[in-house]
N, C-alpha and C positions, 0 to 999 in steps of 0.2 A: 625593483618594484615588486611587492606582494604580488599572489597570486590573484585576491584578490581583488586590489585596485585593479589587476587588468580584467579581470569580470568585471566590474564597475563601469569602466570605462567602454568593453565591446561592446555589453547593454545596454548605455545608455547612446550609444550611436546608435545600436539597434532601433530602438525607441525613437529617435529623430526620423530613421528611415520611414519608419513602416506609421506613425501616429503624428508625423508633420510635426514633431515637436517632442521634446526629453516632457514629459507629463509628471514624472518624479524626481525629486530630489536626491542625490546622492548624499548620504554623511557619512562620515567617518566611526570604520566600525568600532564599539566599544570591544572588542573580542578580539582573543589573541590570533594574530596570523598564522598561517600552517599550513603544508603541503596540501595542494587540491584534492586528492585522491583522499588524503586521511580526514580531512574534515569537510566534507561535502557528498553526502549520501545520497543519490537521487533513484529514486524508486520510478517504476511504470505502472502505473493504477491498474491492473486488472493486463497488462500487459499493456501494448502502445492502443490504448481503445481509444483513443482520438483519431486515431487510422482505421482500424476493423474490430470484427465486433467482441466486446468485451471477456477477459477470459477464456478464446478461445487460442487453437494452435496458431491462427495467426496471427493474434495479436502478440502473441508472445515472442514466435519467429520476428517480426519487425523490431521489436523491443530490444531484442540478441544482436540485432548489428551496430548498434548505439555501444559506445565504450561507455564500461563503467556504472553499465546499469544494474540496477535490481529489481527486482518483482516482487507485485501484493497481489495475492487472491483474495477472496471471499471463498469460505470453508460452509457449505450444508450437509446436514450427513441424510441419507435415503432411507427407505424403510426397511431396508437390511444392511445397515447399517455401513456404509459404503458413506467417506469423505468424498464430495464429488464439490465442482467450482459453479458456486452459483450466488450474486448478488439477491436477490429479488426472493420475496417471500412463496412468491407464485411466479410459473414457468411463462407466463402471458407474452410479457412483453420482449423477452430474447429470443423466445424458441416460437415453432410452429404447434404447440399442443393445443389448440384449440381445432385446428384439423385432424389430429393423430388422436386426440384425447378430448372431444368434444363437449363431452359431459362434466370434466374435471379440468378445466383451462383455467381454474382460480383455487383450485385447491391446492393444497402448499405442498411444497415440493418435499418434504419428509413423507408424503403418503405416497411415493413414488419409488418403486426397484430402480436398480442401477440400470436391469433388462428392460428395464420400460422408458428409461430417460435417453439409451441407448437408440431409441426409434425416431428420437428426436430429433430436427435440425437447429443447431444453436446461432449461424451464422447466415440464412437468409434475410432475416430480419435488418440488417447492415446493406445487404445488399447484393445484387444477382453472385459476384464475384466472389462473395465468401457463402454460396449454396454447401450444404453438405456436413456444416462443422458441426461435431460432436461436441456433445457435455463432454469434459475430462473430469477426470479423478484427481483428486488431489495429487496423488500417484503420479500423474502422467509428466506433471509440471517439473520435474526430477530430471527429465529428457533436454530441459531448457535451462536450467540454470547448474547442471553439473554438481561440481565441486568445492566453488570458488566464488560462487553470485549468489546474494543474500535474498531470505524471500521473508513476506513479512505478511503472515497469514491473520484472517481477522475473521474468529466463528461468530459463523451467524444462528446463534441456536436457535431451537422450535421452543416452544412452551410447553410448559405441565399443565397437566388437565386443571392445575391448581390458580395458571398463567403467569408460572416464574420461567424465567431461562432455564431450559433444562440441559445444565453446565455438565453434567454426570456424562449426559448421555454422546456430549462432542466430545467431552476430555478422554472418553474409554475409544471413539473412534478413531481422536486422533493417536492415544497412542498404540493402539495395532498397526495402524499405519507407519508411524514412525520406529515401531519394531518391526517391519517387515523388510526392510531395507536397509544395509550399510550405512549407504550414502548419507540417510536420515542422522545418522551417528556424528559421520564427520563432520556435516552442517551442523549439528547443535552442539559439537565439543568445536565446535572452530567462532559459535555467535553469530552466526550467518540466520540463525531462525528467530524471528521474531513475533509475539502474538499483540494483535491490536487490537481495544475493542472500548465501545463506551461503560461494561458491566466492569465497573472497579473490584467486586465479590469475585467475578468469575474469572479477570484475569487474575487476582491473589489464587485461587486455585491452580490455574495451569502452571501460574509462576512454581507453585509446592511438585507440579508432576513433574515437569519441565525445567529443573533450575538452571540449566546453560542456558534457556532461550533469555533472549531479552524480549523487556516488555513497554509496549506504547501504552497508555490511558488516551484512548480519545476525548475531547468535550467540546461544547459551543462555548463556554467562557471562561475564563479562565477563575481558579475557585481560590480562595483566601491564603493569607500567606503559612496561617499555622498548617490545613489542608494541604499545601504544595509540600511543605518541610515534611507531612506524613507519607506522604506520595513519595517520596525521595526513598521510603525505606522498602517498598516493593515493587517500584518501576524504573527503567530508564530512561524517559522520555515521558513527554506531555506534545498530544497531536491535536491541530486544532487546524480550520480553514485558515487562510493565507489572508482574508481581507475578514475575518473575525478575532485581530488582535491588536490591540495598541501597543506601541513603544514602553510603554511604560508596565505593563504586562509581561510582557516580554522580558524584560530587565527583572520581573521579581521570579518566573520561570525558571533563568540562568542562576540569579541569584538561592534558587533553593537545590541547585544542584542540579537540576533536569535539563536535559539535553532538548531542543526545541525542533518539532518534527510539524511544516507546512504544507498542509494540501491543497488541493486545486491551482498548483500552481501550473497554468495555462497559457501564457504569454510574456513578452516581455516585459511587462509591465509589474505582474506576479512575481517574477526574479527578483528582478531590483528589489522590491518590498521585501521577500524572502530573506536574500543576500542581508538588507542593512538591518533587520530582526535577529539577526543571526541565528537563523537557521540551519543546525546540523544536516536534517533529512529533509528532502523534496519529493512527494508526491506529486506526479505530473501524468495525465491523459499523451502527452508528447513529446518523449524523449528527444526526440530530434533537435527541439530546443537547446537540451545542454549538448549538445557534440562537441562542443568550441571552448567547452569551461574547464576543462583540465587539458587541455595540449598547451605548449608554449610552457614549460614548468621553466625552464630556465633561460629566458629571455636576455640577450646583451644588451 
């Protein structure tokens, strides 16, 4: 038996247990079978942020005890020019700066020092248990996935006074960043770095600074089939939500050579869909989910 049919098979018990009933259809996949590890990427959105709060050290520690995982940040660069992890256009809703920085609690996090983000709590907002958590650096995230664990960064640039993505100003941070360290090397001659983003322009640029990394296009639909065939010539993947794609979608994604990368995948429910889409990469809030998806490789 395939790997995985027996994924099919644990999640759709799963699904019995926990929703009183299989809610989805299993079919049979159109896609070639293959050892679990090499064709099943699961990624931890921001680290295990279904568990604490998002991008901080301890979402990412949770994330690390999960086999087989990988991690995505969110890349902002600060006003001197420091790559630090931060979703959100403004510091409001993860940190405490409407205490610390009363006057500027919506101003965007580029008008902000590294030494001023540094004062910040990024993990009370999650709750009393994670008081104290720092912004990290892009930097810091190096401490968590080594040598050997993929990360899959997605810039979030500020705008030019003009109101384009100002792609210049993250492409030169990241790569001082990624010159400032080894490790940064081995990861991107080894394919473990990858950038994701919905600016099609700005990822063909990182792709020119950056040619080891691979590259995701995010989008909400999926776009025409000459468009996918063009897309095939500067990216490796097409990412989209997990309940924003049909079957038949899906099949022209594979069909144009793109490797199919599903997010929000959040439940059991999510998997199965994932799984029979054939989806190479999994975005998920909750690793903890797949613990079960790659053990059992050789079954009697």
């Amino acid at each position: 038996m395939s790997w995985r049919s027996r994924v099919f098979t644990t999640v759709c018990v799963g699904a019995v247990l926990i929703g009183g009933s299989a809610a989805a259809t299993i079919s049979t996949s159109a896609y070639a079978d293959a050892n679990c590890n090499e064709s099943l990427r699961v990624v931890a959105a921001g680290g295990a942020s279904g568990a604490a709060p998002e991008l901080t050290g301890s979402a990412f520690s949770i994330a690390q005890v999960h086999p087989n995982i990988q991690m995505s940040v969110d890349v902002r660069v600060t006003r001197d020019n420091i790559p630090i992890l931060m979703h959100d256009s403004s510091l409001r809703r993860t940190t405490n700066v409407e205490h610390v920085f009363p006057d500027r609690a919506d101003d965007p996090v580029e008008s902000f020092t590294y030494a001023e983000l540094k004062r910040l709590d990024a993990g009370a907002w999650y709750g009393k248990k994670y008081k104290n958590q720092p912004i990290l650096k892009l930097h810091d995230v190096l401490n968590y996935i080594g040598n050997s664990v993929g990360i899959s960064i997605t810039p979030q640039e500020s705008l030019t006074d003009e109101g384009y993505p100002d792609t210049e100003r993250m492409m030169q941070a990241l790569n001082n960043e990624f010159a400032s360290d080894k490790q940064w090397d081995q990861l991107l001659s080894s394919q473990l770095v990858e950038f994701s983003s919905g600016n099609a322009e700005s990822l063909r640029l990182l792709a020119r600074s950056q040619p080891d990394a691979r590259i995701q296009w995010l989008t909400s639909s999926i776009p025409s089939d000459g468009l996918l065939s063009e897309t095939h010539s500067w990216a490796n993947s097409l990412g989209i939500g997990v309940d924003d794609l049909t079957e038949s979608d899906a099949a022209r994604v594979h069909d144009a050579g793109l490797s199919l990368a599903l997010h929000n995948v959040n439940s059991t429910k999510d998997l199965i869909r994932a799984l029979n889409l054939g989806a190479s990469t999994i975005f998920t809030q909750t690793p903890a989910l797949f613990d079960k998806i790659c053990s059992d490789e050789n079954p009697t």
